[in-house]
TORMI-359108 format. One record per residue (C-alpha): residue number from 1; x, y, z. Coordinates in pm, whole numbers, plus 50000, padded with zeros to 5 digits. Example, Ala and Ser with C-alpha at 12.3 -4.5 7.8 and 13.67 -1.06 7.14 Angstrom:
BEGIN
> k, c1, c2, c3
> 1, 51230, 49550, 50780
> 2, 51367, 49894, 50714
***
This chain:
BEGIN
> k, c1, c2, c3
> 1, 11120, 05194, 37262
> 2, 11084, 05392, 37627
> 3, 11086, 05098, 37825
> 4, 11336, 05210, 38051
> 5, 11221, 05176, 38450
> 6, 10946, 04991, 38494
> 7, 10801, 04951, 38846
> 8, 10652, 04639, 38979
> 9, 10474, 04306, 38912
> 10, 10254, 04418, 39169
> 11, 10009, 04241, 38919
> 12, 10201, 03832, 38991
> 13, 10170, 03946, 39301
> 14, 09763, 03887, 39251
> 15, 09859, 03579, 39064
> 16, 09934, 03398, 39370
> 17, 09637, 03587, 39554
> 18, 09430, 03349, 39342
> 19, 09640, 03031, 39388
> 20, 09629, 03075, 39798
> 21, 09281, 03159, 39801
> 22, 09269, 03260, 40202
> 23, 09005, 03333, 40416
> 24, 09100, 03662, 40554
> 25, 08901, 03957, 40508
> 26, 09038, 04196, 40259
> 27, 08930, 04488, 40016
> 28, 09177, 04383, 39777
> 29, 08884, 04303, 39492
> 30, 08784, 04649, 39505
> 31, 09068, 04829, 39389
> 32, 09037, 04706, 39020
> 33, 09247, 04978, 38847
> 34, 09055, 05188, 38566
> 35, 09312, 05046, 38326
> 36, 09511, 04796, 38456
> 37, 09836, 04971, 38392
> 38, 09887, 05101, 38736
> 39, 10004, 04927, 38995
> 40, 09775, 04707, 39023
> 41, 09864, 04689, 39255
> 42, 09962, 04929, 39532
> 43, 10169, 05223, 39299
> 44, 10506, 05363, 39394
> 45, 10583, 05704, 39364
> 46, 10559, 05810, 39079
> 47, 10588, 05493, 38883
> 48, 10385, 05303, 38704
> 49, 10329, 04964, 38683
> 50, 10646, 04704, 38613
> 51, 10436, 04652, 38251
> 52, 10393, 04970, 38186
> 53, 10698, 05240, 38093
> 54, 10804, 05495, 38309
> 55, 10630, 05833, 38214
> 56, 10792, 06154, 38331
> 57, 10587, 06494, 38347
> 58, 10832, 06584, 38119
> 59, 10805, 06318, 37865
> 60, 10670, 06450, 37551
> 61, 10572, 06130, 37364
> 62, 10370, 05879, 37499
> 63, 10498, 05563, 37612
> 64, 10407, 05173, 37500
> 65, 10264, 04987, 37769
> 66, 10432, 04675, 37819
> 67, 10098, 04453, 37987
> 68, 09852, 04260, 37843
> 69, 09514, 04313, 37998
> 70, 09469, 04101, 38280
> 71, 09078, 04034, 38224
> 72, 09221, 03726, 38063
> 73, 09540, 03666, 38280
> 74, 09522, 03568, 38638
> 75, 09684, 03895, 38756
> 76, 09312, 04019, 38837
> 77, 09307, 04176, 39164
> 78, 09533, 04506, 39109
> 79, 09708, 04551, 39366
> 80, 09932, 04400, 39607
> 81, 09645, 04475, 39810
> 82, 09646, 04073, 39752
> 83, 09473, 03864, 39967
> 84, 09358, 03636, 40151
> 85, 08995, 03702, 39979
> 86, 08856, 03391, 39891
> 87, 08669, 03166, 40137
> 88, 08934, 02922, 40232
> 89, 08684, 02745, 40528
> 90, 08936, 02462, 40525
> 91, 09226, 02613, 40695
> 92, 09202, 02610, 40987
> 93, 09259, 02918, 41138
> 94, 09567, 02902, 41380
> 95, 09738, 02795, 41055
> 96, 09656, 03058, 40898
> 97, 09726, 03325, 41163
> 98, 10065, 03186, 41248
> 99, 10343, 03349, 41276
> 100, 10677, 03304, 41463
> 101, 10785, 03584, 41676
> 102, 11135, 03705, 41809
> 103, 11243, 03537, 42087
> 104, 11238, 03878, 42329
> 105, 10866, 03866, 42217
> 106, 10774, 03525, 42323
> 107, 10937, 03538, 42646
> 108, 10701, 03829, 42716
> 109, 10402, 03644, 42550
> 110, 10499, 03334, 42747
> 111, 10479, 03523, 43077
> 112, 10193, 03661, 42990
> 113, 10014, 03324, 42982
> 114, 10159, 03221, 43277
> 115, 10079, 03482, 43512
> 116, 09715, 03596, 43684
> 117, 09512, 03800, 43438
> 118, 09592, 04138, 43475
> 119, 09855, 04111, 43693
> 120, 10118, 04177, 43388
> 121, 10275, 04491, 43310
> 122, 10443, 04569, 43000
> 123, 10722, 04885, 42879
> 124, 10593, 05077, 42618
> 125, 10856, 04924, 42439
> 126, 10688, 04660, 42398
> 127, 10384, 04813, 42267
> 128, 10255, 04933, 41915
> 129, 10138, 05225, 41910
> 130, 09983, 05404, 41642
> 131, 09794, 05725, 41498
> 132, 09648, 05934, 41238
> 133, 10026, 06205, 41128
> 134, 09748, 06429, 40970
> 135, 09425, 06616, 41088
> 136, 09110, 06676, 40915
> 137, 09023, 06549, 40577
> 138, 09176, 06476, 40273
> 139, 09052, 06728, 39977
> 140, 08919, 06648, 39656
> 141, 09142, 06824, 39448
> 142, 08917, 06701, 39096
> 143, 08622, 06855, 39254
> 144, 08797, 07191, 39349
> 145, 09022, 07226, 39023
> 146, 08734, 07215, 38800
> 147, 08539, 07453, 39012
> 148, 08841, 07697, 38945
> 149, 08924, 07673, 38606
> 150, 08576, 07549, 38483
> 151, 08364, 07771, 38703
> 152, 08076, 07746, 39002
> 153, 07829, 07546, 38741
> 154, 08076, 07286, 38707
> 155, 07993, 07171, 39053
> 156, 07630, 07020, 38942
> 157, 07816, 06761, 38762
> 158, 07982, 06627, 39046
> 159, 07812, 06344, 39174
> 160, 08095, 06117, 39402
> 161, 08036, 05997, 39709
> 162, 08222, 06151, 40092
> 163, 08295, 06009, 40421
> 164, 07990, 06159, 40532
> 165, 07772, 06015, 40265
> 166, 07754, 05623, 40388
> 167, 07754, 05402, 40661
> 168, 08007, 05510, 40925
> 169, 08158, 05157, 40924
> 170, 08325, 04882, 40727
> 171, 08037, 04854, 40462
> 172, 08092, 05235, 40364
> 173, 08493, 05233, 40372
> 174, 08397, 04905, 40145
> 175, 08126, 05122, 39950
> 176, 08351, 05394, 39907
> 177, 08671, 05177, 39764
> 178, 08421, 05059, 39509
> 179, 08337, 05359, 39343
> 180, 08716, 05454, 39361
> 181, 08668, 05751, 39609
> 182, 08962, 05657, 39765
> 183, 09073, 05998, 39967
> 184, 08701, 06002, 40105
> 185, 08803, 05622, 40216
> 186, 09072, 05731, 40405
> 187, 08905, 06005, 40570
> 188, 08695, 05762, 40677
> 189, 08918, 05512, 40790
> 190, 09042, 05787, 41020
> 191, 08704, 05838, 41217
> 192, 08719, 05464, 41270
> 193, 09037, 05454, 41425
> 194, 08946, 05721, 41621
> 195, 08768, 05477, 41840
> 196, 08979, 05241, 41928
> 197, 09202, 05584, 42057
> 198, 09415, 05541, 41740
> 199, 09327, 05891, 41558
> 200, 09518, 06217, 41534
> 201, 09791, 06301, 41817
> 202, 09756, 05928, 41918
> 203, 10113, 05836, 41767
> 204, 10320, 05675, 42090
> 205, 09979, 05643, 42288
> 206, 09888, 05310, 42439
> 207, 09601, 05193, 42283
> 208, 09442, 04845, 42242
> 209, 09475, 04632, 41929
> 210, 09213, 04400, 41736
> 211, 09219, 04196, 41418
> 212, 08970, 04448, 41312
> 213, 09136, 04774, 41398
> 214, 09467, 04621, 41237
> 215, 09232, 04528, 40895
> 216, 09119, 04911, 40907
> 217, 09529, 05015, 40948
> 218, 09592, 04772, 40653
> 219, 09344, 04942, 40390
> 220, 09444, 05276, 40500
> 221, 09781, 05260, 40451
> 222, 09724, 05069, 40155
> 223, 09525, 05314, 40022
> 224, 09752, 05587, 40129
> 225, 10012, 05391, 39909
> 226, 09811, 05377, 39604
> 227, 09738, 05739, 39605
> 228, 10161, 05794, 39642
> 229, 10110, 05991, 40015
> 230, 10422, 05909, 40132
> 231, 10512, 06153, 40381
> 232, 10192, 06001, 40553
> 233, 10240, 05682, 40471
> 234, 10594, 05675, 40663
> 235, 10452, 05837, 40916
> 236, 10176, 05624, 40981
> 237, 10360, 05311, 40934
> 238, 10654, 05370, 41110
> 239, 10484, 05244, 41491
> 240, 10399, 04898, 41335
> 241, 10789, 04817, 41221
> 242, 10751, 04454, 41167
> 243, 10399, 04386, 41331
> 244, 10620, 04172, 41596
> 245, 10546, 04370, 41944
> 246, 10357, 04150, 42171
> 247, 10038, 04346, 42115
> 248, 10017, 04244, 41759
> 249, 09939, 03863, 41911
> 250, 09613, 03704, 42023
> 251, 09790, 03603, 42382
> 252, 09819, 03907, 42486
> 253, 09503, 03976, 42535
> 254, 09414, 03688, 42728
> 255, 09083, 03772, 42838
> 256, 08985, 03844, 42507
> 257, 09093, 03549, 42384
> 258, 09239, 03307, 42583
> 259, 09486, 03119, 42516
> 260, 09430, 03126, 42111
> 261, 09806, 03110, 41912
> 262, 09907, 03348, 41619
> 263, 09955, 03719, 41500
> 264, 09599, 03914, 41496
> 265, 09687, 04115, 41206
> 266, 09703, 03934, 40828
> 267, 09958, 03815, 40641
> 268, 09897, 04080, 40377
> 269, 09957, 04342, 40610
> 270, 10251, 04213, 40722
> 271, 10353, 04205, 40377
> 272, 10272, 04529, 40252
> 273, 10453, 04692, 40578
> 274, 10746, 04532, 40435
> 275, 10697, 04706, 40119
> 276, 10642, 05055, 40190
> 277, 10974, 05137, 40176
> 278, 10993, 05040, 39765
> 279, 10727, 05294, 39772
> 280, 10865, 05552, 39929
> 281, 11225, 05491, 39747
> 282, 11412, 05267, 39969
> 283, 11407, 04936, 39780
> 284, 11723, 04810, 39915
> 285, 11580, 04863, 40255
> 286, 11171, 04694, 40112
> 287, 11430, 04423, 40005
> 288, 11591, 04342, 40324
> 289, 11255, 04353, 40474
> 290, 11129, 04072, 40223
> 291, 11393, 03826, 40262
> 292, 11340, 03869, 40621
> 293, 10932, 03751, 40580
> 294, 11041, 03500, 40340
> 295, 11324, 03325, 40610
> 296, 10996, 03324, 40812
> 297, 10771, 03153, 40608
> 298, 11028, 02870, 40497
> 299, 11062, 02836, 40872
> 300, 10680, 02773, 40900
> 301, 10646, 02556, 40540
> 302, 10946, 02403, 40721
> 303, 10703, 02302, 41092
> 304, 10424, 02190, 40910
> 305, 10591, 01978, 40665
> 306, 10748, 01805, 40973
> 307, 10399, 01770, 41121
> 308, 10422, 02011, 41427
> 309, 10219, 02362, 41389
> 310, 10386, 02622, 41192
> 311, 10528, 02867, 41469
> 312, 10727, 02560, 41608
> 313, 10548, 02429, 41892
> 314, 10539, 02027, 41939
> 315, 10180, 02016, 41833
> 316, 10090, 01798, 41631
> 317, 09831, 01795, 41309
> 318, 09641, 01560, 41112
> 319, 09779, 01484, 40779
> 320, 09499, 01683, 40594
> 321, 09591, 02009, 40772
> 322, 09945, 01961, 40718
> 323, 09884, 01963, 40377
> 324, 09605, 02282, 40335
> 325, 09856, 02399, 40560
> 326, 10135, 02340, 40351
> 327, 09960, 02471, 40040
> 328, 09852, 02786, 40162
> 329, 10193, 02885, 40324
> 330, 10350, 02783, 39958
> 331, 10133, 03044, 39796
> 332, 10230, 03292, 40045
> 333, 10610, 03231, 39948
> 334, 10502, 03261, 39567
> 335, 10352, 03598, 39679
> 336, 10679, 03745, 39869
> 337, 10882, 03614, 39590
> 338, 10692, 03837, 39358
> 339, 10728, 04120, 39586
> 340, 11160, 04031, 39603
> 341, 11050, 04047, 39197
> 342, 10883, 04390, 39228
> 343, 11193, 04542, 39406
> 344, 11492, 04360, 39221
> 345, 11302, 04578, 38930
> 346, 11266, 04871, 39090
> 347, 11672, 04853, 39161
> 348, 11720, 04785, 38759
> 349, 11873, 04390, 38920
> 350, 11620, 04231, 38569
> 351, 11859, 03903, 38611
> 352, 11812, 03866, 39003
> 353, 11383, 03940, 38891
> 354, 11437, 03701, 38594
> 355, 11628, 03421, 38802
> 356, 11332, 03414, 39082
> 357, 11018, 03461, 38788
> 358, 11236, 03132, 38650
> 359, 11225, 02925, 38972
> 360, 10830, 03011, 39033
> 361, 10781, 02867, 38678
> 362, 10896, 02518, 38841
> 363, 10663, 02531, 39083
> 364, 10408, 02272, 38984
> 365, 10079, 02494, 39098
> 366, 10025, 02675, 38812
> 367, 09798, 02618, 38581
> 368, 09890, 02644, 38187
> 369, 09743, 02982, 38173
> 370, 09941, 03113, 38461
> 371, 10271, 02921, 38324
> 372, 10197, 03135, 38029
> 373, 10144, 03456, 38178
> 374, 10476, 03421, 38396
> 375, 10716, 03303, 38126
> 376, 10552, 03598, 37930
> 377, 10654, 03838, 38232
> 378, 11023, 03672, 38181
> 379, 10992, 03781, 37833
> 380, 10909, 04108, 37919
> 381, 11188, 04149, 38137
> 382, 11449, 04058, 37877
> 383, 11314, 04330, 37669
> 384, 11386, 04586, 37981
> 385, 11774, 04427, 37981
> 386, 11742, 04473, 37575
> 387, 11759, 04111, 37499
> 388, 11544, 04101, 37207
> 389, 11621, 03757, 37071
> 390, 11562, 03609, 37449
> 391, 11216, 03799, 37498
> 392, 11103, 03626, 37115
> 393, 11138, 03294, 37253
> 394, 10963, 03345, 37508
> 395, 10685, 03628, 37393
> 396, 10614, 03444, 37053
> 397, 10683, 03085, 37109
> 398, 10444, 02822, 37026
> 399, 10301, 02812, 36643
> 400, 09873, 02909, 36664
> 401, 09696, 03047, 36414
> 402, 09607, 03366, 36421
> 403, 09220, 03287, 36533
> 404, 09388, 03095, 36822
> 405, 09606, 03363, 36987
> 406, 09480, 03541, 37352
> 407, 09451, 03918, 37417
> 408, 09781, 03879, 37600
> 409, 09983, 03683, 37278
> 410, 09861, 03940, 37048
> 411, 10011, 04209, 37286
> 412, 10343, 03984, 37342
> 413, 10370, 03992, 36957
> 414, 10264, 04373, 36922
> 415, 10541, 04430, 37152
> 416, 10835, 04198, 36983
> 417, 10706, 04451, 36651
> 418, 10774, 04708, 36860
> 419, 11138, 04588, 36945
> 420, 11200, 04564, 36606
> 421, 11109, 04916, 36491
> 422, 10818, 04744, 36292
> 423, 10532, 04959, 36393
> 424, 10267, 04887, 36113
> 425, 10286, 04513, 36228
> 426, 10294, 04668, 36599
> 427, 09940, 04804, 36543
> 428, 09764, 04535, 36360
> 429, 09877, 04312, 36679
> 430, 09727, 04547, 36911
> 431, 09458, 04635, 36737
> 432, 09375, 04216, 36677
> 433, 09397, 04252, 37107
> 434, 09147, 04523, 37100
> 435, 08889, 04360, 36880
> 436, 08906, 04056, 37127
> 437, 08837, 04294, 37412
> 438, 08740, 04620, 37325
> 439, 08737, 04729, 37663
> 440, 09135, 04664, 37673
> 441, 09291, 04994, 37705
> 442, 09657, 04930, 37786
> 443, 09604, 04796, 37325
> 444, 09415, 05106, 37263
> 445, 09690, 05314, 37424
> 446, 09941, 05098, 37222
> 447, 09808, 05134, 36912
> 448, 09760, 05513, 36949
> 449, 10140, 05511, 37051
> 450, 10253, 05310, 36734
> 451, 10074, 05583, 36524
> 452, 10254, 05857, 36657
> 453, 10567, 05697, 36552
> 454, 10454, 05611, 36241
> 455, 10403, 06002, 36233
> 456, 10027, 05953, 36205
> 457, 09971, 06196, 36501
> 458, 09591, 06351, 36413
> 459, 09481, 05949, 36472
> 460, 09627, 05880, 36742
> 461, 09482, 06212, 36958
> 462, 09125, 06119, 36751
> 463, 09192, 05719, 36894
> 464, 09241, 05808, 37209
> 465, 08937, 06056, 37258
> 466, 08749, 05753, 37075
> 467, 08855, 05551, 37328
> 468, 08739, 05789, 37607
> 469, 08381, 05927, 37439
> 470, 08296, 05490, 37431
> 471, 08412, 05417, 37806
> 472, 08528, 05764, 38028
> 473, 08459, 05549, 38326
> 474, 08731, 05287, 38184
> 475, 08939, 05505, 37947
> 476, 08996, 05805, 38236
> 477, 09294, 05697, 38426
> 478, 09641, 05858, 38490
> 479, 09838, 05682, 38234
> 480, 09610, 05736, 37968
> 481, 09528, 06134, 38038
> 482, 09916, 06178, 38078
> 483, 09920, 05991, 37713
> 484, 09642, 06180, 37550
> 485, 09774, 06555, 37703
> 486, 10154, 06488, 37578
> 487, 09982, 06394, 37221
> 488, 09781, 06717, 37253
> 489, 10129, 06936, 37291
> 490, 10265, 06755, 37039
> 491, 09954, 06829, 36812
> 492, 09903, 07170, 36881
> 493, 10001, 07494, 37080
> 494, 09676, 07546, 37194
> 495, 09610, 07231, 37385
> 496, 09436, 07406, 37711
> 497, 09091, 07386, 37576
> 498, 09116, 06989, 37527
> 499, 09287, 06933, 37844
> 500, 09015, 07187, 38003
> 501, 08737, 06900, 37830
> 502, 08939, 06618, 37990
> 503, 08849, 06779, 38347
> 504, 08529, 06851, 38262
> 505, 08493, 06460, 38191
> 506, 08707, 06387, 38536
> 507, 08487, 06586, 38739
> 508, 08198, 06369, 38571
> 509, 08247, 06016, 38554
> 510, 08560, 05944, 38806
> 511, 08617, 05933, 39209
> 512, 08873, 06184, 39399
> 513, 09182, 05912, 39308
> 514, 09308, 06022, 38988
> 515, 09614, 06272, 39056
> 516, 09491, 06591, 38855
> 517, 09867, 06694, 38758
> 518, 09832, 06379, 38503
> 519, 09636, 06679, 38315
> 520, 09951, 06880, 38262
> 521, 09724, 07182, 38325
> 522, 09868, 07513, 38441
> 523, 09697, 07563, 38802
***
């Protein structure tokens, strides 16, 4: 079994999006993942998904995927995109915006409220100041591919939505997430931030900051993270550092907004600046970072559970905000220690993942389902250190009949089969997933995977075109194609016409987000 480097619960990471329920605004529910074996998170380079197995251009035989299908898990949101997306009216929202800064930066925020509007002067040292590190637009490199190798006609088929082609606001870069045109999304995140002075050249130029323009900087670079830009991404992330200049607070902009408390830019943000690096193959650095934003939040959980306000300040609140308070700052830690999870991973540390997955099991939040679903992720991990005996107990315990078992326990079992070399029983598991949810690819690809082992290699390239004829929109995704082409090497040496087909149904049915090299074409 491959299941060598796996990349990152991005997907717990949603789990707890779902348990803190914030307010915030956040695209988060639109990057639902064509498959659910990428990241669903935000994707490091080059990696899949901590359930799925590493897959190398290289590779020759597809990998097992080692998810269930989170349509029946509470992992839903892919992507560590998190957040703060459902309506949380009931925190307030200086609870919710809190955040405690570094001493040099409330000294400066402190004598900014103390002093005459506009009398204050700040070093740009004390400033954020960011910008677009690339000019002009991002290309659509499905569109232009299959224009070369498939010819001029080829470009009637295209029908995918550009920068150009919506509302030159929120409600297109929204519109444009949805129908997974993600590189048009950027491009249009960068006319936005234009505006507020923030667009190409801008980098160290003064500029002024507002929860909006930050929530714009946060879906860029997320996006720029799920399509694996990282030179950009470092780039374009490196002026924020830890979102702790002055700037990044509402009292610094006193006439704006008086004398209102906390960070303007979301937790989530703050979060996913902290894991770029992981991304962009510094985990040891992404881990630092986390531990950091997690001695931060026990400081806050810490202030509210002794009744003050979370940054610290001798104000007091009522007992009911102390405990929304409480709660939503709890799911927040939940969510960083998933994130610690994601990069212990990354650095092959499976006990250091396992020991922290173990402590969020005590947490008495969860619901039975998502008690489940983590214990199952344990499992999953002891099958990474090679533990099969530990991953049984905790991938097939419990003793339901057949009829009773979830899309997620049939995969757990298809997977122990797997462990064992027992690939026969390996497929009837995943295919008992399948019929459950036909729409579940991650079984699909695992049952095509346990035929080509079982040296049934014809079925498994007609299962996975199957699988793509009944649902391109669902079935065309990197992990899948990058499946489907190695099978077509292995099943013949004249694969280019198939792969050529494959494009053809790319160019068709999907976005500009799909990375066209998962074709294995020669361009």
């Amino acid at each position: 079994m491959a299941e060598k480097d796996g990349s990152s619960m991005k997907r717990t990471s949603e789990a707890t999006d779902e348990v803190t329920k914030e307010k915030e605004a956040d695209i988060s529910r639109y990057f639902e993942s064509a498959s659910r074996t990428i990241f669903d998170e935000i994707v490091p380079s080059k990696k899949d998904d901590f359930f799925a197995m590493q897959r190398g251009s290289g590779s020759r035989i597809p990998d097992f995927e080692l998810m269930a299908d989170r349509s029946t898990e509470f992992l839903k949101s892919n992507t560590l995109l998190d957040n703060e997306r459902l309506d949380h009216s009931a925190i307030n929202d200086t609870h919710r915006d809190v955040w405690i800064p570094s001493e040099q930066t409330r000294k400066v925020l402190r004598s900014i409220a103390t002093s005459t509007t506009g009398t204050s002067s700040l070093d740009r040292e004390n400033l954020t100041m960011p910008g677009l590190a690339v000019q002009g637009e991002m290309p659509d490199l499905i569109k232009s591919t299959a224009i070369h190798l498939l010819g001029e006609d080829e470009n009637i088929h295209r029908n995918v939505l550009t920068a150009s082609d919506v509302t030159q606001d929120e409600r297109g870069l929204r519109n444009l997430i949805q129908a997974g045109c993600y590189k048009a999304a950027i491009n249009l995140s960068g006319k936005l931030l234009a505006v507020y002075a923030q667009g190409y050249g801008k980098i160290n130029q003064p500029s002024k900051h507002t929860p909006h323009s930050l929530q714009l900087w946060y879906t860029r670079l997320a996006l720029l993270t799920k399509l694996r830009q990282i030179d950009i991404l470092e780039n374009e992330a490196k002026p924020f550092g830890n979102l702790d200049k002055p700037d990044m607070y509402f009292t610094f902009y006193p006439d704006l907004y008086g004398t209102r408390p906390g960070s303007m830019a979301s937790f989530s943000f703050r979060l996913l600046l902290a894991e770029i690096p992981l991304y962009c193959g510094k985990p040891k650095q992404a881990l630092d970072n986390l531990y950091k934003v997690l001695a931060t939040v026990n400081q806050i959980i810490a202030n509210f559970n002794a009744g003050f306000s979370g940054d610290g300040s001798r104000v007091t609140v009522s007992a009911v905000e102390q405990e929304d308070a409480v709660r939503l700052w709890k799911g927040r830690r939940s969510r960083v220690l998933i994130s610690i999870t994601n990069c212990a991973v990354t650095m092959k540390n499976y006990v250091l993942a396992i020991n922290i997955l173990e402590k969020l099991c005590d947490s008495p939040v969860w619901s039975l389902e998502q008690l489940d679903t983590l214990q199952s992720s344990i499992g999953r991990l002891h099958l990474f250190l090679g533990d099969v005996s530990a991953a049984e107990k905790l991938l097939t315990k419990g003793h339901k009949r057949d009829s009773e078992l979830t899309v997620r326990e049939w995969m757990d079992r298809g997977l122990m089969a797997v462990a064992y070399n027992m690939f026969e029983e390996a497929y009837k598991c995943f295919e008992a997933a399948a019929a459950l949810e036909p729409s579940n690819i991650a079984s699909t690809n695992n049952m095509a995977v346990c035929l080509l082992y079982m040296g049934q290699l014809k079925d498994a390239v007609h299962l996975y075109e199957s699988a793509i004829t009944k649902n391109p929109v669902k079935s065309l995704q990197e992990p899948i194609l990058l499946n489907i082409c190695s099978a077509y090497e292995l099943h013949t040496t004249h694969c280019e016409q198939p792969k050529l087909h494959l494009l053809s149904q790319l160019n068709r049915y999907k976005g500009d987000a799909v990375d066209i090299q998962c074709l294995k074409l020669a361009l």
